[in-house]
N, C-alpha and C positions, 0 to 999 in steps of 0.2 A: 504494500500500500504506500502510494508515495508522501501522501499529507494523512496526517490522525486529526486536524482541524485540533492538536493541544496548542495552547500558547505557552513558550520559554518562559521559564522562573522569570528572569528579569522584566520580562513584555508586561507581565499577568496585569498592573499595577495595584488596584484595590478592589483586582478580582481573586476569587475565592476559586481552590483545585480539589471538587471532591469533597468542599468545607473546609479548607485547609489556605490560609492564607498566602500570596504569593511573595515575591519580592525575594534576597537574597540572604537577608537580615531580616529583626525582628518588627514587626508592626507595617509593613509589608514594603520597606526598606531597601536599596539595593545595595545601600552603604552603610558600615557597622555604624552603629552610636560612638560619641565622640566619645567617651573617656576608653571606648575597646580602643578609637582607631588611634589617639592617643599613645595609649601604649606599645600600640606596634611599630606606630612610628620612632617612637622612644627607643624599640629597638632595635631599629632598622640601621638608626643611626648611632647609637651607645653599645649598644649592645651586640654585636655580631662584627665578630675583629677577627682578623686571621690567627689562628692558636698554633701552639707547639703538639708533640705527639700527645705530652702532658696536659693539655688544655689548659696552658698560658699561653697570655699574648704575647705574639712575635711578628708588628707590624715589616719587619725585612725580611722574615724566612717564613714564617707562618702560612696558617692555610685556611680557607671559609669553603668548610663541604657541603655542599646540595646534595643528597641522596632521592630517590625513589622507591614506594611502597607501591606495590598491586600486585596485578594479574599479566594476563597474556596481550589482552589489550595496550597497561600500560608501559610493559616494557619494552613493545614497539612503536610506540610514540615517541617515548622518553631515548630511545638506546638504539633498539636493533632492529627497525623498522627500513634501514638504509638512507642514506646521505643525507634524507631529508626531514629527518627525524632529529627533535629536538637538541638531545647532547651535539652530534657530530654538528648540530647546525650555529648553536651558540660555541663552541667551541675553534668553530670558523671563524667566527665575529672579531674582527680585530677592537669590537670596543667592549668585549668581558677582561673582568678585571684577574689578569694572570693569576693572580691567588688563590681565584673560585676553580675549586677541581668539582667537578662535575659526574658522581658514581650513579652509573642506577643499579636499584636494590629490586626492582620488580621482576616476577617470577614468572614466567610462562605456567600456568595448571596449576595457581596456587589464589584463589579465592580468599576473599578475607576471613573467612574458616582457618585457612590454614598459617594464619597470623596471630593470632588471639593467644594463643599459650606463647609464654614470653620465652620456652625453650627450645620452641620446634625447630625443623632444620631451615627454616626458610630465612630466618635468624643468622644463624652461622653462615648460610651463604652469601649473605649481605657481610657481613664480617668480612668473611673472603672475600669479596670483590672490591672492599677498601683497601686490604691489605695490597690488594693485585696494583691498587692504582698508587699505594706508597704513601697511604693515611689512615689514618685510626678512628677510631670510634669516640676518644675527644675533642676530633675535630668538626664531626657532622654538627653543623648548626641550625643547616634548612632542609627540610624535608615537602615534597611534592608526592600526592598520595589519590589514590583513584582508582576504588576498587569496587566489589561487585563480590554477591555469593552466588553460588550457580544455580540454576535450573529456580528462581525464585518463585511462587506461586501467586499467581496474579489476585489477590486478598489485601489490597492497600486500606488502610496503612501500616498492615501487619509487618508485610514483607520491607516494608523501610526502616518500620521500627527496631526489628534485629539486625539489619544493616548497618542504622545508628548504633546499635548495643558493640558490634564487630566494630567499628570504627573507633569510638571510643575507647576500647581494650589497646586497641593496636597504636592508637596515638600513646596510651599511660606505658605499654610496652616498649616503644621507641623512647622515648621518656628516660625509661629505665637503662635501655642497651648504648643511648646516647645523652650523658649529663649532662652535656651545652647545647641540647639542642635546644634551639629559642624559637621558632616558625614554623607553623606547618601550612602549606598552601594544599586547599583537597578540591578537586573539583569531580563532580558526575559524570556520568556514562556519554556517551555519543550516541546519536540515536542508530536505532534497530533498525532492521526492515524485518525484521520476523515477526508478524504481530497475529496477537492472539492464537498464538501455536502453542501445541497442546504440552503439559506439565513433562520435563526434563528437555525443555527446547534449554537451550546456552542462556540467554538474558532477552527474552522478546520486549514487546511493548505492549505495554504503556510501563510495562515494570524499568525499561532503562529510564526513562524520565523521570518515574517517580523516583529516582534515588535520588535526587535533587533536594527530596524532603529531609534525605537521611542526613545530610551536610548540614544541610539551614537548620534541623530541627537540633544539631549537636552544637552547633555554633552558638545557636541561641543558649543552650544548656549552660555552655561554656559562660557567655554573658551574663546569666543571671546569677552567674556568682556558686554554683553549683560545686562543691569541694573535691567531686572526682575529677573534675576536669579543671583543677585552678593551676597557674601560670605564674600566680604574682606568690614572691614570696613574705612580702608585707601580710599576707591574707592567710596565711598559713600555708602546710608542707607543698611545694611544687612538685604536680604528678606530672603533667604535661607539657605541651608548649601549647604555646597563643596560636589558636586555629584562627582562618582569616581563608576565604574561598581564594580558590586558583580561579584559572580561566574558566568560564560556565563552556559548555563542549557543546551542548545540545542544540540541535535546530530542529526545525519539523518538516526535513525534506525537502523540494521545491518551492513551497513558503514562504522558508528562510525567516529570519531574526531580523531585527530590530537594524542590526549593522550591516543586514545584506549576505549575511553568512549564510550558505544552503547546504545539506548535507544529503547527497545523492546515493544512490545506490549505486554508483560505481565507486562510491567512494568506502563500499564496504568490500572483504573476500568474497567468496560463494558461500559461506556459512553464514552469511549477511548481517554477522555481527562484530567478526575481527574486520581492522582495517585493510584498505587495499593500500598500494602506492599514496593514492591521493590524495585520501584518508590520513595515512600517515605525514604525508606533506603540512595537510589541513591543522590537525593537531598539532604538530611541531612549531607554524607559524604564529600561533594563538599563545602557545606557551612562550616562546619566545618575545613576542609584541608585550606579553604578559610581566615577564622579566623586566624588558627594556626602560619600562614605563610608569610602572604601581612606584607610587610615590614609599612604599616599604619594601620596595625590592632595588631602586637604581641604588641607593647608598653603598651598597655590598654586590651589585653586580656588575655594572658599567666601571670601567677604569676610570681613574682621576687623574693620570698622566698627560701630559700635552706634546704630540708630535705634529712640529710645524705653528699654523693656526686654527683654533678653531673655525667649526663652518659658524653661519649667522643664520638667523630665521625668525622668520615673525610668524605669526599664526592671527588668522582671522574667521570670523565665522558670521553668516548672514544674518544669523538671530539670537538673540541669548536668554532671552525671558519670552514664556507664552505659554497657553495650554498646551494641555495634553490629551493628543499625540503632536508633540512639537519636531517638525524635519529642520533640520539645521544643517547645510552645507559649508564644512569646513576648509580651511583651505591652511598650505603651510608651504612659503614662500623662501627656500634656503639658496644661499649659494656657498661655496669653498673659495679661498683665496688661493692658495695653492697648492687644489685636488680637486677631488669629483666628490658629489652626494652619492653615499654606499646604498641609504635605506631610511625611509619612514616608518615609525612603529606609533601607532597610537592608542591609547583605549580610551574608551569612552566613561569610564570610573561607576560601570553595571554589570563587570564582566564579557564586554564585548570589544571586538577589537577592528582595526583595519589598517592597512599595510599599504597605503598608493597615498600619494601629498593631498591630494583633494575628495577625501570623502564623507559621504552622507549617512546621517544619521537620524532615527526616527525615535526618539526621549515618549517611551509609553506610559512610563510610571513616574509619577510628581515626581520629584525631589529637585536638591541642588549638586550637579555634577560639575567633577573638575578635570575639561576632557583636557590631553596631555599626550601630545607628540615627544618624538626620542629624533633627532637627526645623525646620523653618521654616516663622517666620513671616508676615503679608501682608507685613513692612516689609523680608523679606531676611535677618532677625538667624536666626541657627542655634546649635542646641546639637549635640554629641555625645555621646554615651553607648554604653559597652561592657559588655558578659557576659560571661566566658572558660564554653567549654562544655568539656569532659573526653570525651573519645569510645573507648573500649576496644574490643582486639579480641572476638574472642568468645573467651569462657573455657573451658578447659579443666581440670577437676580429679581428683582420686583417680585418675589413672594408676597401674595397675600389670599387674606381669605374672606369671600362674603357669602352668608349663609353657608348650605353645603354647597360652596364654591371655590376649589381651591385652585390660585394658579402662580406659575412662575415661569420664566426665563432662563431655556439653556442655551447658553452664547460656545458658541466653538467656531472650526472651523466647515466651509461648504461642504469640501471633500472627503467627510466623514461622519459616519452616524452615529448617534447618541441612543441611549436606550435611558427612557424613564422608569425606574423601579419602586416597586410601593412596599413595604413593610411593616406589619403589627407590630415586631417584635426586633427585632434590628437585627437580624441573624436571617429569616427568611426571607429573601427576597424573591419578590413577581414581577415578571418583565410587564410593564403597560402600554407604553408605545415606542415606536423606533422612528425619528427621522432626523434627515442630514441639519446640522448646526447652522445657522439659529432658530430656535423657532419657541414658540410661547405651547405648553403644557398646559391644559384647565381641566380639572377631575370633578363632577359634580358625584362621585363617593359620598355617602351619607351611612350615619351610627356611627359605629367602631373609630376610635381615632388612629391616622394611620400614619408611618414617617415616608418621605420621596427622597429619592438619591437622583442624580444621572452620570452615568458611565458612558465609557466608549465600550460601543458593541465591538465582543469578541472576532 
């Protein structure tokens, strides 16, 4: 099936999946609350130094280890998916910062079952493959994790919720096997084409998308200050690291997300849920864009060396405040004095990314985003530059009410339809009417008193 008509975690905005709130973060958010992002950022930049074997710092000889957690999926993303897979590709980048060694720990046939016990072998093989690359286990400080148990039964939110339970072990286990680690970046499945195939299929659909719950709903955990998952040693014992989403991976096939992202079926194997080539390209570039960019990843990824001159760049964008669905075409205006521009990385600060100097982006879900180009040049030097975008609900005005007459004002834009929704209880909603923005609402509804919402239809 090439679309399921799901909307991506980030798109949802203050719509509901199943009853289940969308957004990345809590209260249907794409961005953590500020004292989480606070602190990552506190470590992004304090906290994550290149160490000795011993895990002291040794900003001349030292090392800042990235590792990888998962399955078969992610260690062909991450490692050994070919050229165009993440490691071999950041690795290429003359603008990672030499110190960052770059292991992945992800297992072909090792499901997050087979992570949970903090002594299994899938442990020591990760061991072994630090030792292989000539660093230890006090040096791992970031961790990139994306996993999946098999043959899940399509029963949500069962099946997310032992997901959750798996993932959470596996972070306090990492925790344990690695005591500096400070970061874990986790993001969800990539979409299936296997859908609705029958119980022992590999990870069908809607089951890969819903693992998007298991992240958001651990992260949240994490936020509320919840003691199996705490980070801060002010707060009592550190089990953990500071969980904070990676790249969101998911799209809905020809669709596509928010940034234009489409995720094809050719972009999967014949088993239509391991990656193909381009698939693996796909992913590698998002983690990458991901790295170059997250204002808690450039301080410890991108080098701070200067060969030659830096490039220059301005960044502009058509719009920066409006409803929602707000399209904003960016733009990013670089030159080199003497060299070429390597590469544009940008993300949109929702989990979405894009890779070309002038791209378009469609902001579904309110908030205030701080979208954020990366520039490099052949020689490795990088710039950054940010835009804060303003992203509103959709408006509501001239509410009033005569007799049993109630009416008001939904303002948006032509090119898109609004749905008026009525609820007794603020939890059920019933769609009432649909049409394209603006246009005046009037309910002659009488008894029961009832609340009106309007959304942007799905």
């Amino acid at each position: 099936m090439t679309n399921l008509n799901i909307t991506p975690i980030p798109d949802l905005g203050y719509e509901f999946y199943k009853g289940f709130p969308g957004g990345r973060y809590p209260h249907f958010s794409n961005s953590p609350p500020p004292a989480h992002f606070a602190a990552s950022v506190n470590i992004a930049n304090s906290g994550i130094k290149p160490l000795d074997v011993n895990g002291n710092e040794d900003e001349a000889n030292g090392k800042i280890v990235m590792t990888s957690i998962g399955m078969s999926n992610t260690t062909q993303e991450f490692a050994t998916g070919g050229a165009a897979a993440f490691k071999p590709t950041a690795d290429a980048d003359p603008a990672k910062d030499s110190r960052l060694i770059i292991v992945d720990g992800a297992q072909g046939g090792q499901p997050s079952t087979s992570w949970t016990n903090r002594n299994a072998t899938t442990w020591s093989m990760l061991h072994s493959r630090l030792a292989n690359a000539g660093v230890n286990s006090n040096q791992v400080q970031v961790l990139w994790m994306k996993q999946a148990r098999a043959t899940p039964p399509n029963n949500f939110p069962l099946h997310a919720q032992r997901l959750q339970e798996d993932l959470e072990q596996i972070l306090r286990n990492a925790k344990f096997h690695f005591p500096n680690l400070k970061i874990a970046y986790v993001s969800s499945r990539t979409r299936s084409y296997s859908v609705g195939a029958p119980e022992g299929t590999l990870n069908p659909e809607p089951q890969a998308f819903e693992s998007a719950f298991s992240v958001k709903w651990m992260i949240e955990k994490q936020i509320s200050g919840d003691a199996s998952l705490n980070f801060d040693s002010a707060k009592g014992e550190v089990v953990a690291p500071l969980i904070l989403w990676g790249p969101y991976l998911w799209a809905d096939g020809t669709a596509g997300r928010s940034d234009g992202f489409l995720w094809l079926c050719s972009d999967l194997s014949s088993d239509l849920t391991h990656p193909s080539g381009s698939g693996v390209r796909k992913v590698g570039a998002q983690l990458l864009a991901f790295f170059k960019t997250d204002s808690t990843t450039t301080p410890w990824f991108l080098k701070k060396t200067v060969v030659g001159q830096l490039p220059s760049c301005t960044i502009s964008a058509d719009v920066t405040n409006g409803i929602a669905p707000l399209t904003v075409n960016f733009s990013a205006d670089a030159s080199d004095a003497d060299g070429t521009i390597r590469d544009y990385q940008w993300t949109f600060d929702d989990g979405t990314f894009a890779t070309n100097a002038n791209p378009t982006k469609i902001f579904k879900t309110p908030g205030t985003y701080t979208s954020r180009v990366t520039v490099t040049d052949n020689n490795g030097n990088n710039v950054t530059r940010s835009v804060q975008i303003g992203v509103a609900a959709v408006a509501l005005a001239d509410a009033s009410i005569s007799g049993n007459q109630f009416q008001m004002n939904v303002l948006g834009a032509t090119n898109y339809n609004y749905v008026v929704q009525r609820s007794d209880d603020l939890t059920n909603w019933i769609s009432v009417v649909t049409n394209h923005g603006p246009f005046t609402f009037i309910s002659t509804n009488s008894g029961i008193s009832r609340f009106y919402r309007a959304v942007l239809e799905p």
